[in-house]
KOLDO-669991 format. One record per residue: residue number from 1; residue in one letter; x, y, z of N, C-alpha, C, CB in turn. Coordinates in steps of 0.001 Angstrom, whole numbers, padded with zeros to 6 digits, m for minus. Glycine has a CB too. Example, Ala and Ser with C-alpha at 12.3 -4.5 7.8 and 13.67 -1.06 7.14 Angstrom:
+------+------+---------+---------+---------+---------+---------+---------+---------+---------+---------+---------+---------+---------+
: resi : resn :     n_x :     n_y :     n_z :    ca_x :    ca_y :    ca_z :     c_x :     c_y :     c_z :    cb_x :    cb_y :    cb_z :
+------+------+---------+---------+---------+---------+---------+---------+---------+---------+---------+---------+---------+---------+
:    1 :    a :  013190 : m005690 :  007800 :  012300 : m004500 :  007800 :  013200 : m003300 :  007800 :  011308 : m004473 :  009046 :
:    2 :    s :  012850 : m002250 :  007080 :  013670 : m001060 :  007140 :  012900 :  000030 :  007870 :  014084 : m000598 :  005725 :
+------+------+---------+---------+---------+---------+---------+---------+---------+---------+---------+---------+---------+---------+
//
This chain:
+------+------+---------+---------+---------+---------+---------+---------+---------+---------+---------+---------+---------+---------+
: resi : resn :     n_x :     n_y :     n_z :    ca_x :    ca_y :    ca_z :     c_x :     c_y :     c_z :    cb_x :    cb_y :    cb_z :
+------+------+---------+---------+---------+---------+---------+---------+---------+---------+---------+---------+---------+---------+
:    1 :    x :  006698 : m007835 : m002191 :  007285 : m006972 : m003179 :  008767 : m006804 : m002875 :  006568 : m005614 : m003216 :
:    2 :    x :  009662 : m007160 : m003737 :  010739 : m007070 : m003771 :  011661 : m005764 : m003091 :  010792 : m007281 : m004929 :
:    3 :    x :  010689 : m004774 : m004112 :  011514 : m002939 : m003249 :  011047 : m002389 : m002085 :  011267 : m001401 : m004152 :
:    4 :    x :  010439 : m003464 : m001274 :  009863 : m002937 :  000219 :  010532 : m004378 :  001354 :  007570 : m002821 :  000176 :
:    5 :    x :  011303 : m004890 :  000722 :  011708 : m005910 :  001814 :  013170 : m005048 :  002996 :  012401 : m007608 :  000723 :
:    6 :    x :  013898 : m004533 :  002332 :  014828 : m003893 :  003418 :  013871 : m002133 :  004258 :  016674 : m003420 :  002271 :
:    7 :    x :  012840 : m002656 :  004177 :  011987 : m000870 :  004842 :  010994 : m001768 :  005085 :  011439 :  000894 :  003609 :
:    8 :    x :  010540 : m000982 :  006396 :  009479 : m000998 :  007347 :  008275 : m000104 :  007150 :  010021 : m000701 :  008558 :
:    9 :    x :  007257 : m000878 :  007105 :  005894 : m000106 :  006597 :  004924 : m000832 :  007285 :  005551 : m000110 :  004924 :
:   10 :    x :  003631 : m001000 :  006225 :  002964 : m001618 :  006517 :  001784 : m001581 :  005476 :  002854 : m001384 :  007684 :
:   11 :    x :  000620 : m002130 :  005708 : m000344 : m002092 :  004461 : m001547 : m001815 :  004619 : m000447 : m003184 :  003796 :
:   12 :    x : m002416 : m000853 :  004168 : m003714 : m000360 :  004517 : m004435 : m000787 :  003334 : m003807 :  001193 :  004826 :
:   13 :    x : m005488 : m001880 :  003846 : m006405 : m002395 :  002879 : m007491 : m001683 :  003264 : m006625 : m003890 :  002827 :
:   14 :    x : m008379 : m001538 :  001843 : m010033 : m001323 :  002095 : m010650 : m002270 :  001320 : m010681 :  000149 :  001666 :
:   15 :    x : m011669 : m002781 :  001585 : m012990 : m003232 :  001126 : m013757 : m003435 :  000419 : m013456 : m003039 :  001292 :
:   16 :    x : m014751 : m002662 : m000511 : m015632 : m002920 : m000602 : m016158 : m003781 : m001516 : m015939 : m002160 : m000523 :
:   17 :    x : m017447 : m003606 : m002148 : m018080 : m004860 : m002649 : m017535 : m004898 : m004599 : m020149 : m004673 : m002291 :
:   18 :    x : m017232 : m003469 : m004375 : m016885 : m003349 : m005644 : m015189 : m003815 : m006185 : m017223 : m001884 : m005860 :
:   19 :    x : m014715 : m003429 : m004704 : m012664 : m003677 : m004956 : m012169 : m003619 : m003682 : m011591 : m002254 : m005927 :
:   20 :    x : m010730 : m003601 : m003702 : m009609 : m004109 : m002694 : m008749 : m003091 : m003420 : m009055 : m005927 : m002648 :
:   21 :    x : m008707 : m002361 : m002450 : m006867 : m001192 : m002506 : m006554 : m001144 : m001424 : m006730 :  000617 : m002961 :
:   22 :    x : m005241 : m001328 : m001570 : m003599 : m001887 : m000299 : m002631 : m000497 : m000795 : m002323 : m004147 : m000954 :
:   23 :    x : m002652 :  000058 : m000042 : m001726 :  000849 :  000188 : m000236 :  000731 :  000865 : m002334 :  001529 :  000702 :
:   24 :    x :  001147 :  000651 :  000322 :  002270 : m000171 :  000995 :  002392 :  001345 :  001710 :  003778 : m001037 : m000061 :
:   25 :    x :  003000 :  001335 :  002749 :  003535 :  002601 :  003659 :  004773 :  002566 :  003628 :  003175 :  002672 :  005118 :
:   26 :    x :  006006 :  003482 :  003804 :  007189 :  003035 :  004407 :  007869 :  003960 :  005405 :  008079 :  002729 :  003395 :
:   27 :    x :  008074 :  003400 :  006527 :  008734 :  004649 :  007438 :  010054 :  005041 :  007074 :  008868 :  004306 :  008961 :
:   28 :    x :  010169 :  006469 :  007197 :  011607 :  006914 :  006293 :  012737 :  006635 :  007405 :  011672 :  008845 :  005705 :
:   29 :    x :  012042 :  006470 :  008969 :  013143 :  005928 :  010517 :  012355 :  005399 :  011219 :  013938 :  007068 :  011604 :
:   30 :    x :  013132 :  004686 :  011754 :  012626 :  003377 :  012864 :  012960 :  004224 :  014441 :  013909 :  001495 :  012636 :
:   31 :    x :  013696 :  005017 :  014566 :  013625 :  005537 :  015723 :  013338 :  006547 :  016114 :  014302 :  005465 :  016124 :
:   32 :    x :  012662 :  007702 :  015200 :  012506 :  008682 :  015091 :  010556 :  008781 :  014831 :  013615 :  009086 :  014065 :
:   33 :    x :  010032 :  009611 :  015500 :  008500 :  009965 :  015651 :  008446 :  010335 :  014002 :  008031 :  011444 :  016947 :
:   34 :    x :  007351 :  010181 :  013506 :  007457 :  010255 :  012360 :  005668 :  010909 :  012113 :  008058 :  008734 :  011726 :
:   35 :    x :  005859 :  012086 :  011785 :  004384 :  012890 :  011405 :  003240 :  012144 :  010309 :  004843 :  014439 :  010604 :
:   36 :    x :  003581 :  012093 :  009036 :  003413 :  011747 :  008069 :  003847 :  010580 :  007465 :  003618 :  012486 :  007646 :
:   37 :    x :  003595 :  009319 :  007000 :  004097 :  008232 :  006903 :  003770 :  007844 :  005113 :  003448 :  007283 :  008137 :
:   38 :    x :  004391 :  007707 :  004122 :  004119 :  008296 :  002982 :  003981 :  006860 :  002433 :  005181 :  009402 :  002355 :
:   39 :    x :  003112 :  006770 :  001297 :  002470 :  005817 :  000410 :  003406 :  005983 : m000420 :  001053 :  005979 : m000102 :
:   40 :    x :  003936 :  004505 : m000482 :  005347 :  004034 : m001089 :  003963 :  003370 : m002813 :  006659 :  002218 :  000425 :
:   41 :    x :  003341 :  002516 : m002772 :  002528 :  001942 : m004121 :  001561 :  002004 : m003293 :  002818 :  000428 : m004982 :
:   42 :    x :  000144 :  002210 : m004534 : m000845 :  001536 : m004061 : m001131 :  000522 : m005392 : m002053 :  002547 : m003545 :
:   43 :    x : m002390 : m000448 : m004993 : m003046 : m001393 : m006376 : m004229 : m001484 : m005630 : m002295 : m003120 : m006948 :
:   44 :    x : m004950 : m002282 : m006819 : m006324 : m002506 : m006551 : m006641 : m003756 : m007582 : m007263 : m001082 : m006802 :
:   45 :    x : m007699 : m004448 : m006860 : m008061 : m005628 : m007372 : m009796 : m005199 : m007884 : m007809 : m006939 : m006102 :
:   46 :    x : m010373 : m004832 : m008751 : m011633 : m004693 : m009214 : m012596 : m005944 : m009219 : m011491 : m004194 : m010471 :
:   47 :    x : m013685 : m005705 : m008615 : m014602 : m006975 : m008812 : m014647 : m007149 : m010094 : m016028 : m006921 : m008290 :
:   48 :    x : m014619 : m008763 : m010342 : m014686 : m009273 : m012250 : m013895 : m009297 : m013061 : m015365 : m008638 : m013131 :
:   49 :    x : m012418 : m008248 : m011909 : m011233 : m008364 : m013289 : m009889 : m008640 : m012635 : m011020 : m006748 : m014327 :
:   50 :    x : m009683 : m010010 : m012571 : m008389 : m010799 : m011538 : m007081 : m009751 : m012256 : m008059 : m013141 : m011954 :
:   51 :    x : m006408 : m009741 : m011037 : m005081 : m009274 : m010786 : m004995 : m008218 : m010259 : m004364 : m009184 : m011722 :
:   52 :    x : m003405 : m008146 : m010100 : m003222 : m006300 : m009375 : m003490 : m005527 : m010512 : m001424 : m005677 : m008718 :
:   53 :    x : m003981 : m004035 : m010683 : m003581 : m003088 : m011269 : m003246 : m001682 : m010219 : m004596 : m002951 : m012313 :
:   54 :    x : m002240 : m001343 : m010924 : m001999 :  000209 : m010064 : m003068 :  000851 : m009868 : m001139 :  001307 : m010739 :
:   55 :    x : m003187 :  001753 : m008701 : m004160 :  002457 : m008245 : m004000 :  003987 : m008894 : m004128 :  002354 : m006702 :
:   56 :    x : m005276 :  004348 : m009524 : m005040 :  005786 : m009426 : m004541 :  007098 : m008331 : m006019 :  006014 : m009725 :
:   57 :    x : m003824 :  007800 : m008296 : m003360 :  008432 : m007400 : m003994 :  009893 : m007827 : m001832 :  008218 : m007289 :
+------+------+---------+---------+---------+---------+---------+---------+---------+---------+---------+---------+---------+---------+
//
């Protein structure tokens, strides 16, 4: 994704049989302890229906 290439995150996938949601993270500092680490997008891939769609929030 284009608006997460200059920030540091990372991506929390889940599973199951039904779908796939990726959560992008982004740390707001790289040198600083950081409490809370905030969900920059999420999407989801639904069994039976190809592509990303945004995740409900």
């Amino acid at each position: 994704m284009t608006k997460l290439r200059s920030k540091r995150g990372c991506v929390l996938a889940r599973f199951t049989p039904e779908r796939l949601q990726a959560d992008f993270t982004v740390l707001p500092y790289v040198r600083q302890p950081v409490v809370l680490i905030p969900t920059r997008d999420s999407f989801v891939v639904e069994a039976g229906r190809p592509g990303l769609q945004p995740a409900e929030r």
